[in-house]
C-alpha positions as CSV (number, residue, x, y, z in Angstrom):
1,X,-139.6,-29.0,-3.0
2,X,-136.3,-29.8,-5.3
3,X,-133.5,-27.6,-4.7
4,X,-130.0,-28.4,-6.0
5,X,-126.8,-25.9,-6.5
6,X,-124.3,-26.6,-8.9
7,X,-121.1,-24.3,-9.3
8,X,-120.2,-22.7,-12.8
9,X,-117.4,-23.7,-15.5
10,X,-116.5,-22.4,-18.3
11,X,-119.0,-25.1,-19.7
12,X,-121.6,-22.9,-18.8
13,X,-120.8,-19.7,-20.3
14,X,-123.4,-19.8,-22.8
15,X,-126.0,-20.9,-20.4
16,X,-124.6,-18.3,-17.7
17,X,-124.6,-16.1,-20.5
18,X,-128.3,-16.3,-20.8
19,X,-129.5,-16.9,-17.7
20,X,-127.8,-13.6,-17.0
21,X,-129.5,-11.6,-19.4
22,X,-132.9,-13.1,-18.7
23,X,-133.1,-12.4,-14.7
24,X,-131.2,-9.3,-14.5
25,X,-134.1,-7.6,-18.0
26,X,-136.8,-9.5,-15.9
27,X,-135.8,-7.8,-12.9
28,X,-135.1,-4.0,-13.6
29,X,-136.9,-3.3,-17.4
30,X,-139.5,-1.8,-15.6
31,X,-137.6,0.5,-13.8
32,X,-135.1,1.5,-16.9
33,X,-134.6,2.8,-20.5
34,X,-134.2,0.6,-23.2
35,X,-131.2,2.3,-24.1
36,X,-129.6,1.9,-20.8
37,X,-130.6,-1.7,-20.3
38,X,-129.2,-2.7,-23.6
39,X,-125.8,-0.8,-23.0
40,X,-125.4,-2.1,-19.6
41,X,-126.5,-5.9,-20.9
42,X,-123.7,-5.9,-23.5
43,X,-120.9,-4.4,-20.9
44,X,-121.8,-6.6,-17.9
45,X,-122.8,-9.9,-19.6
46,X,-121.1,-10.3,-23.1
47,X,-119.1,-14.0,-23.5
48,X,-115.5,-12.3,-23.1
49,X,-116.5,-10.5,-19.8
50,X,-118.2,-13.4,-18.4
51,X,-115.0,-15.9,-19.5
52,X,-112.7,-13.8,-17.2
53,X,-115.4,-13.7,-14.3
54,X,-115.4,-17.3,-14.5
55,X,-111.8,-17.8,-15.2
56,X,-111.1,-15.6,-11.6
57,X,-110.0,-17.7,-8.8
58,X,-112.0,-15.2,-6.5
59,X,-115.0,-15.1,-8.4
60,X,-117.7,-18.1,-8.3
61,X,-121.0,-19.0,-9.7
62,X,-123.6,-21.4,-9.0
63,X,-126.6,-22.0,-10.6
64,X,-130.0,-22.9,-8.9
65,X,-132.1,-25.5,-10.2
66,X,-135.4,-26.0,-9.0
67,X,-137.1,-29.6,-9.7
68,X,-134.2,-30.2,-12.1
69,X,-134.7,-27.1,-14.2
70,X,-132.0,-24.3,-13.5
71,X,-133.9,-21.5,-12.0
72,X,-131.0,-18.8,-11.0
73,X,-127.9,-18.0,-10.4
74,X,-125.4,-16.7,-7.5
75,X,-122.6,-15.0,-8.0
76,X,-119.4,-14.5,-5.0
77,X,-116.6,-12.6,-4.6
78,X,-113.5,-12.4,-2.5
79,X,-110.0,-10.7,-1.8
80,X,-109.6,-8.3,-5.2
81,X,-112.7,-9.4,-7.2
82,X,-115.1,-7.7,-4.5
83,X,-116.5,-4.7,-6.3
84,X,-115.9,-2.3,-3.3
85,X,-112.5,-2.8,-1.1
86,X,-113.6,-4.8,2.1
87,X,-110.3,-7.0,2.5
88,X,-109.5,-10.7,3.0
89,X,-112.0,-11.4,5.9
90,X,-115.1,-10.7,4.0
91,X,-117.3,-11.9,0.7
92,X,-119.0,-10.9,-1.4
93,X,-122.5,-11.3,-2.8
94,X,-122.2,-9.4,-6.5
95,X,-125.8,-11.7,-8.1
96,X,-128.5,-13.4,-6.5
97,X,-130.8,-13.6,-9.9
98,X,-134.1,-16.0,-9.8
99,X,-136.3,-16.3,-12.9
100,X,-139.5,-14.6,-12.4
101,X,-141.6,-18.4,-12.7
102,X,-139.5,-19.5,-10.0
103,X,-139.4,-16.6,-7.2
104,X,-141.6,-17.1,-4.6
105,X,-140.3,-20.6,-3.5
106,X,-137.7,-20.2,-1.3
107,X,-134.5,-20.2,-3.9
108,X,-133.1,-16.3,-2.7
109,X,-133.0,-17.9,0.9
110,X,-131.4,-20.8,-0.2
111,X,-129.0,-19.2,-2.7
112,X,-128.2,-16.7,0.6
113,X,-127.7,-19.5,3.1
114,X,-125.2,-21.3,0.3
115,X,-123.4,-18.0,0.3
116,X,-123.4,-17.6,3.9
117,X,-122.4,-21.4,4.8
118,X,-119.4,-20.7,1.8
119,X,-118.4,-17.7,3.8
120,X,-118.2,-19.5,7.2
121,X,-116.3,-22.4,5.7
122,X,-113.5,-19.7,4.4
123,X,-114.0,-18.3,8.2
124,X,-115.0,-14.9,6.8
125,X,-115.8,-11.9,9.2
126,X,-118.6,-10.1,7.2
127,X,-120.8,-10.8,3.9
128,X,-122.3,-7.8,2.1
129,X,-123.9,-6.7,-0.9
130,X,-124.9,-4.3,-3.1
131,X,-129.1,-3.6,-3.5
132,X,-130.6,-1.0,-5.5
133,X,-132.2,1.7,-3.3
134,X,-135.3,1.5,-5.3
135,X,-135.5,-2.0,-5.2
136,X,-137.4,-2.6,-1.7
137,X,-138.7,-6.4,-2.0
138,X,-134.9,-7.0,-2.2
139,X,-133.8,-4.4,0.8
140,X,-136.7,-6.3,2.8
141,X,-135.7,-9.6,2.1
142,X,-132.1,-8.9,2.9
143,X,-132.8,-7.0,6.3
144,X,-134.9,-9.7,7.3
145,X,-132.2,-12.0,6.6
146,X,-129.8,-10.2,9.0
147,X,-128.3,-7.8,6.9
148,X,-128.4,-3.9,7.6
149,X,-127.1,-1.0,5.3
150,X,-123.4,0.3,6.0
151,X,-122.9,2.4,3.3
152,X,-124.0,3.3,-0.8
153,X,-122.2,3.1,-3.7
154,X,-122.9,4.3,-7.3
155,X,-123.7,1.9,-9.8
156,X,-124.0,2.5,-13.7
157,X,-126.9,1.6,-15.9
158,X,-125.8,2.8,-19.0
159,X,-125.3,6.3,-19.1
160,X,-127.2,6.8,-15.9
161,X,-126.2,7.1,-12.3
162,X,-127.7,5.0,-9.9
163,X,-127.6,3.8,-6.1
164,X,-126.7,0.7,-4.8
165,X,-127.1,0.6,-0.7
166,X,-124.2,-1.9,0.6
167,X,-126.2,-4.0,2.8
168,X,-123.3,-6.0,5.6
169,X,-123.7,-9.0,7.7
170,X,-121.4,-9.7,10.2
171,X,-121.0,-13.7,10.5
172,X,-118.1,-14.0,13.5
């Protein structure tokens, strides 16, 4: 089994751009209106907003390629880009998105442990995401990976209100 990680540049918007758009409609169509997945597609992943996540010093992406063919995508945050205020000592986990051909091999895990390793290098206390409450593959995974829910937070798709459990792993 191939796995390689490669961080983001501006290079890749176009290629983040749909890579972004492919996981995340694969992921939660099912579960959503068209209407909302189309509004929240065009806010979230358009070139310009992507740009400035890539252009922010506390943002970083990797992709995920799985025998040489990109597979996925993490996305970090520390300091101000975390989407929820938890300070200097931690980081966060804002995308772990794996096309659907190439789940089931291992690539969450490994995307995870990249994270976790970055977050130990930069001697951070805690990493912690956000996880759809209805999305229990992902909440399993997760707690199985040491993580356990501190909180919940509200997260827009579209026009509709929905809720993200914060999920916390304490690393030190």
């Amino acid at each position: 089994m191939t796995m390689k990680i490669k961080k983001c540049t501006l290079e890749d918007l176009h290629t983040l751009q749909a890579m972004s758009y492919e996981t995340f409609y694969e992921t939660f169509k099912e579960q959503n209106s068209l209407e909302n997945m189309t509004a929240y597609l065009e806010r979230a992943f358009n070139l310009k907003q992507l740009e400035k996540e890539l252009s922010t010093i506390s943002s970083e992406f990797y992709f995920v390629y799985f025998h040489h063919e990109i597979a996925g995508y993490l996305k970090l945050n520390t300091n101000d880009a975390q989407s929820e205020e938890f300070g200097n000592e931690s980081l966060e986990i804002e995308r772990i998105y794996i096309k659907n051909p190439f789940q089931k091999h291992g690539l969450g895990r490994y995307l995870l442990n990249k994270a976790i390793e970055i977050a130990m290098e930069r001697k951070k206390k805690k990493i912690w995401l956000g996880v759809w409450e209805k999305n229990d593959n992902a909440i399993a995974f997760y707690e199985k990976m040491g993580f356990i829910q501190t909180g919940a937070h509200s997260f827009y798709m579209g026009d509709e209100e929905q809720i993200d459990f914060i999920m916390t792993k304490t690393l030190l």
